[in-house]
N, C-alpha and C positions, 0 to 999 in steps of 0.2 A: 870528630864526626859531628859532634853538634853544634860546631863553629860554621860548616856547612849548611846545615838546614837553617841555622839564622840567616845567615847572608841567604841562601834563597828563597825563605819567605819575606825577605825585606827586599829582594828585587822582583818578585810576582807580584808583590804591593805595589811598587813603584811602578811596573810596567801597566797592571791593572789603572793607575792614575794618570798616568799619560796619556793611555789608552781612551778612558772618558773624557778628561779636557781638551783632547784632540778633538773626540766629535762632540762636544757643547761648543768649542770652538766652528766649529761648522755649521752644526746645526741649532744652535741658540736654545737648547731647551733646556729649562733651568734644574733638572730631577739628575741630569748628567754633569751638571756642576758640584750639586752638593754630594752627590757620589765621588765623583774627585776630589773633591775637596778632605772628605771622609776618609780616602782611600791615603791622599799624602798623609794627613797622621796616623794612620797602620803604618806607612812604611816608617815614618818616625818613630814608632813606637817597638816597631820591630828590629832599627838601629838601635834604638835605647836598649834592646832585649841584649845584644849582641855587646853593646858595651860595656852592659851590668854585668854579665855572665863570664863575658871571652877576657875582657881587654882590663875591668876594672871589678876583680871577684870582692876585694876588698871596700869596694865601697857600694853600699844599697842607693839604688835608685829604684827600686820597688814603686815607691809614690809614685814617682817623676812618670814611669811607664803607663801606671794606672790610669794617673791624670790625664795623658797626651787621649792617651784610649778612651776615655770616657768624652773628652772634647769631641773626637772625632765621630763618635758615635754622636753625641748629642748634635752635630753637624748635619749629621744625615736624618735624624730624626724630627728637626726643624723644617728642613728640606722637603721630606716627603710629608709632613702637618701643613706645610705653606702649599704645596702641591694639592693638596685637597681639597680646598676653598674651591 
């Protein structure tokens, strides 16, 4: 069962990222870029969750997850500090 909820919070990420570089693709504003941008390392990260847990119990990738997450965060938080100005 909790193989389930990974695989669907790693495709509510994905879809949520598609979803905004679809429309920054459109609409050119740049706060919907680095929201996607943000959003594909979630979904990365929540592949990494899935494969630390499900596929590969024996090996930690703890860091590896933290890291992707904190990139991605730090992605969007650049994004919306540049947005300011």
């Amino acid at each position: 069962m909790a193989e389930l909820v990974y695989i669907l919070g790693a495709a509510s990420t994905l879809l949520c990222s598609l979803l905004l570089l679809r429309q920054y693709r459109a609409g050119h504003q740049p706060l919907l870029l680095w929201s996607g941008l943000c959003f594909a390392g979630l979904t990365l990260t929540n592949v990494l969750i899935f494969v630390d847990l499900a596929m590969l119990p024996d090996i930690d990738l703890h860091l590896w997850r933290l890291s992707v997450a904190a990139i991605s965060l730090c992605l969007l938080v650049f994004g919306l500090v540049r947005e300011r100005k």
